[in-house]
C-alpha positions in Angstrom: 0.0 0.0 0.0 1.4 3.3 -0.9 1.8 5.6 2.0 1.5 9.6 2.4 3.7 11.7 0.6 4.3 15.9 0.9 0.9 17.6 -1.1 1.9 18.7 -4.6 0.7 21.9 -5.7 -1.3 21.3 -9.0 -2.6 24.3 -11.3 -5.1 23.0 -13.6 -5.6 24.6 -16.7 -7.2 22.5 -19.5 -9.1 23.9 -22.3 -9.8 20.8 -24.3 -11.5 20.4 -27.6 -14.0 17.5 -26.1 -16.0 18.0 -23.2 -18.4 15.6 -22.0 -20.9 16.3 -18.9 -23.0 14.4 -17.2 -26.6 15.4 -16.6 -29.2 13.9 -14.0 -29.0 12.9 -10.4 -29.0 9.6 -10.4 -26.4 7.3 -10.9 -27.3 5.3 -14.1 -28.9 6.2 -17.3 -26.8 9.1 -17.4 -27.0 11.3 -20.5 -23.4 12.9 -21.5 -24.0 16.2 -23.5 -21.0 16.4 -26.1 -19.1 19.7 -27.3 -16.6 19.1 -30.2 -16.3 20.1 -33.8 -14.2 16.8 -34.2 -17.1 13.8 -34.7 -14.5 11.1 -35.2 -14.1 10.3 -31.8 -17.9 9.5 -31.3 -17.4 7.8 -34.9 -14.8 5.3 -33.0 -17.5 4.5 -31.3 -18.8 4.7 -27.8 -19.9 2.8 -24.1 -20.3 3.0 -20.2 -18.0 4.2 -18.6 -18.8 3.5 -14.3 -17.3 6.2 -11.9 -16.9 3.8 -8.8 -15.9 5.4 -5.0 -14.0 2.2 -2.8 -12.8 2.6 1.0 -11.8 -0.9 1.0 -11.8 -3.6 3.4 -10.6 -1.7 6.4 -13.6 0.5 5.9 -16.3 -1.8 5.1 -14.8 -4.9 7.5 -13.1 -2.8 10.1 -9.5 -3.1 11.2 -7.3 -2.6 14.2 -5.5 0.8 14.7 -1.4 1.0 14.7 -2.3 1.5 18.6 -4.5 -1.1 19.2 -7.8 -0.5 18.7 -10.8 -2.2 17.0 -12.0 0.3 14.8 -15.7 -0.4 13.3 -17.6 2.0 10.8 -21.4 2.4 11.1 -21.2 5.3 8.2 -18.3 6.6 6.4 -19.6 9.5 3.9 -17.6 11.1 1.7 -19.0 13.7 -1.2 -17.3 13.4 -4.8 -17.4 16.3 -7.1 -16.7 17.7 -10.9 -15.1 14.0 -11.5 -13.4 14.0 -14.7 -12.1 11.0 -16.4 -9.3 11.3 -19.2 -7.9 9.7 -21.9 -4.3 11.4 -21.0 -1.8 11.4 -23.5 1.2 10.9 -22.3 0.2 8.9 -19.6 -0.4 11.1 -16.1 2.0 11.4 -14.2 0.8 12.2 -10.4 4.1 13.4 -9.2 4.8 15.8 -11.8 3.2 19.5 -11.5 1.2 19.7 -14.3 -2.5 18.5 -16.0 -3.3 15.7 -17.8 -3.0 16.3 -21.5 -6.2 14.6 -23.0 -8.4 15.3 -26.0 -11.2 13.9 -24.7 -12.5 14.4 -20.9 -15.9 13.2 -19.2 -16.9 15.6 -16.1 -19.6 15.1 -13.8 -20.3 18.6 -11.9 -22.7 17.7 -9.5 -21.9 16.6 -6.0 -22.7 12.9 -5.2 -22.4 11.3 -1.4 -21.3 7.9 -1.1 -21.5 5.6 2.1 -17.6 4.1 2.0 -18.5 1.7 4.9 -21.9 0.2 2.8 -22.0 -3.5 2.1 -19.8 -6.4 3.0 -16.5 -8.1 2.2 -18.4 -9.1 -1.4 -19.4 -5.7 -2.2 -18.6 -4.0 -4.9 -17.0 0.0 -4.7 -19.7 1.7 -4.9 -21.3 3.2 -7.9 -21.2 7.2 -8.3 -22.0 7.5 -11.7 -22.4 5.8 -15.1 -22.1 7.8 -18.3 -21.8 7.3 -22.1 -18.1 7.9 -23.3 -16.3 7.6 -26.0 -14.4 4.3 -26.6 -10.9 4.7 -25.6 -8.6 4.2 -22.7 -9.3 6.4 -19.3 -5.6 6.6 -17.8 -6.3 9.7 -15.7 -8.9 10.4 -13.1 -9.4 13.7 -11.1 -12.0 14.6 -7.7 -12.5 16.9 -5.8 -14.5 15.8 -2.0 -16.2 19.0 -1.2 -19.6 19.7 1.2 -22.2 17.5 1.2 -25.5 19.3 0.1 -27.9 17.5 2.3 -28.1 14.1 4.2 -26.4 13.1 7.2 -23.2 14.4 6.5 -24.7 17.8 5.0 -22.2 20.7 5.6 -19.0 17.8 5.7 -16.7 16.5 3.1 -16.1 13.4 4.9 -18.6 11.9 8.0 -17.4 9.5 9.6 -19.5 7.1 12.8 -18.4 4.3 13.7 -17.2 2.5 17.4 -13.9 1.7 18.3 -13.1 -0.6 21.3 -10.0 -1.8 22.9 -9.9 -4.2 26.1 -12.7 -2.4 28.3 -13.5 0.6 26.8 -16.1 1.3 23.6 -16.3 5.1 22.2 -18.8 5.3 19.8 -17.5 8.4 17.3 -18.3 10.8 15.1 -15.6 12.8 13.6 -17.1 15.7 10.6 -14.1 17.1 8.7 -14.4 20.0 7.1 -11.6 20.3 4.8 -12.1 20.1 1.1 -9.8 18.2 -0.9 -8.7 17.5 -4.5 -7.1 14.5 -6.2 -5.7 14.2 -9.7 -4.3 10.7 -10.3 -3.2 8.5 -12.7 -3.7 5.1 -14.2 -6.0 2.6 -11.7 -3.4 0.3 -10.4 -4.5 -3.4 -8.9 -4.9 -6.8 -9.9 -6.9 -5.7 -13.2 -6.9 -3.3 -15.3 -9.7 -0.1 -15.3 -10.9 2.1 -17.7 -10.5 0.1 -21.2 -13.7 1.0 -22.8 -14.6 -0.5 -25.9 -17.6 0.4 -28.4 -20.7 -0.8 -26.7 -19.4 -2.3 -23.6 -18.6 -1.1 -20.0 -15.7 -0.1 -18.1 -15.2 1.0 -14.7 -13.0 3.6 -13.3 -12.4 3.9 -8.9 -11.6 6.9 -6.8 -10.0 4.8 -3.7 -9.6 5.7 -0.5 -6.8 4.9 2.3 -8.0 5.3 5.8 -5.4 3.5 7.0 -3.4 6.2 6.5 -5.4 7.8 9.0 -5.6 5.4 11.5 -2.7 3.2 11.2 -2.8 -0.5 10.5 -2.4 -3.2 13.6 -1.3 -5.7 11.2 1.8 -4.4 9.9 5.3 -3.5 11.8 5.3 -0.3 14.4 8.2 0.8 12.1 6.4 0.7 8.9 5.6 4.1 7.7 2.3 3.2 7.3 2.0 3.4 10.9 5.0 6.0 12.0 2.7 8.4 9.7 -0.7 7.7 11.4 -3.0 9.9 13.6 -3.8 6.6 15.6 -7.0 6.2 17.6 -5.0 6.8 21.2 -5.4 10.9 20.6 -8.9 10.8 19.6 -9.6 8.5 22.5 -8.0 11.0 25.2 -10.6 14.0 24.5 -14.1 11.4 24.2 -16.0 12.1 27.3 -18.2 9.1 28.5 -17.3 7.4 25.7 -18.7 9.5 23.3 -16.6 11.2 20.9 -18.3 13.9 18.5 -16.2 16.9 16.8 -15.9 18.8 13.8 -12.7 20.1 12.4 -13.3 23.0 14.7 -13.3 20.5 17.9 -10.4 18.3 16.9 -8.4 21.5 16.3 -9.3 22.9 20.3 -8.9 19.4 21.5 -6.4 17.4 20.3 -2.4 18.3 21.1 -1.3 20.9 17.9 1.0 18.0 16.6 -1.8 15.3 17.0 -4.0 18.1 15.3 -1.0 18.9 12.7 -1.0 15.0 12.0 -4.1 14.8 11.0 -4.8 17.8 8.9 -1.7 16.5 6.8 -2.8 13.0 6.5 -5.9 14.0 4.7 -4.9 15.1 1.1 -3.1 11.5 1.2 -6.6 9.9 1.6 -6.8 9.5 -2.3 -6.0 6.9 -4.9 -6.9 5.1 -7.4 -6.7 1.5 -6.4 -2.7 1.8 -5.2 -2.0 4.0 -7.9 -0.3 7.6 -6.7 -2.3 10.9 -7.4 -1.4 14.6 -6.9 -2.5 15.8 -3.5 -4.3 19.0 -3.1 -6.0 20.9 0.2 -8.3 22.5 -0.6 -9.4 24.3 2.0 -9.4 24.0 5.7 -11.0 25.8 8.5 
């Protein structure tokens, strides 16, 4: 698993002769609207192309904490926005400061809220969005995770509730971060291939995300960076009172020691992947 690296400043300037934009709020029969003088990309052909969200195992199954705790996730929301696919050539690189270079993009604007901790070890990441592209190979995907607009994380770019429990003690949590982020990433990088799309078929592209970088991971060494990076649970444990823990960014920031607090504003633009690809890490904002 890859682990967090410094954020990379990213200036995105693309003014690209196709523009594709999904319209709609719900996530399948999407209609794209298309904007090019050029028709011999849609001549090529065209498909589905699935915008997929993922928080993996440790999300969905729960996991123990670098310091010991049994972490387990009643509701993990994050809110995806203006997601753009690309068929980048050259290939993206994440850790170099500039755009994708791609002829054709496919955007959706609108803000969509996904539950990360929904479903089971058999689940499937979780469908955002499904629009018609063009055929072609999608080797760049960008996000931003912004505000929800409504629901139970309304106000918050990522929700999460969940308990976590270690010899005696259960804290049931709920931690409402308020820092918007960006990623820009690269090809999808896992056992299989994403984002082949051939005319007339379906292909899938995932925004992953690593809260293990957050929290640590029990199963691997103390010494592995995974875990010399990572908040923990032990700081967030020390300020719940009655085992109850429920803070915004505004609460963690009063709360928590400044370099517990430090550690975990940084860890957050490192949340994003796609699969274990790398991607270009962006804040945002934060209160």
């Amino acid at each position: 698993m890859l682990h967090p690296r410094s954020p990379i400043s990213l200036t995105l300037a693309f003014g690209l002769p196709i523009l594709l934009g999904a319209c709609g709020s719900e996530p399948t029969d999407t209609a794209a609207v298309v904007d090019t003088e050029d028709s011999g990309q849609l001549e090529e052909g065209s498909g589905q192309l699935e915008i997929r969200a993922n928080g993996e195992d440790f999300v969905r199954q729960g996991f123990v904490t670098k310091d010991g705790w049994q972490v387990d996730f009643d509701h993990l929301y994050v809110t995806l926005a203006d997601v753009t696919a690309y068929q980048s050539d050259p290939p993206f690189n994440a850790l170099a400061e500039e755009a994708p270079e791609a002829d054709i993009q496919i955007k959706v604007e609108e803000p969509v809220t996904v539950d990360l901790a929904a479903g089971d070890e058999t689940a499937e990441p979780i469908l955002v969005k499904t629009v018609e592209a063009p055929a072609g190979q999608y080797n760049a995907l960008a996000w931003k995770v912004t505000p929800a607009p409504e629901g139970p994380a309304a106000g918050y770019p990522i929700f999460l509730q969940g308990q976590a429990t270690k010899a005696d003690e259960t804290i049931a949590f709920t931690l409402k971060l308020e820092s918007s982020l960006e990623f820009v990433c690269g090809d999808f990088v896992g056992d299989e291939r994403k984002g082949i799309l051939a005319a007339d078929e379906t292909a899938d592209l995932e925004a992953t995300f690593h809260f293990d970088h957050l929290f640590g991971d029990g199963e691997a060494p103390p010494e592995d960076e995974i875990n010399t990076g990572a908040l923990g649970f032990d700081p967030l444990a020390a300020i719940a009172e009655g085992g109850t823990l429920d803070a915004d960014t505004a609460d963690l920031e009063a709360q928590l020691a400044p370099e517990d607090y430090e550690t975990l504003v940084g860890i957050l633009p490192s949340l994003g992947h796609v699969g274990e690809g790398h991607c270009a890490e962006i804040a945002l904002s934060s209160p």
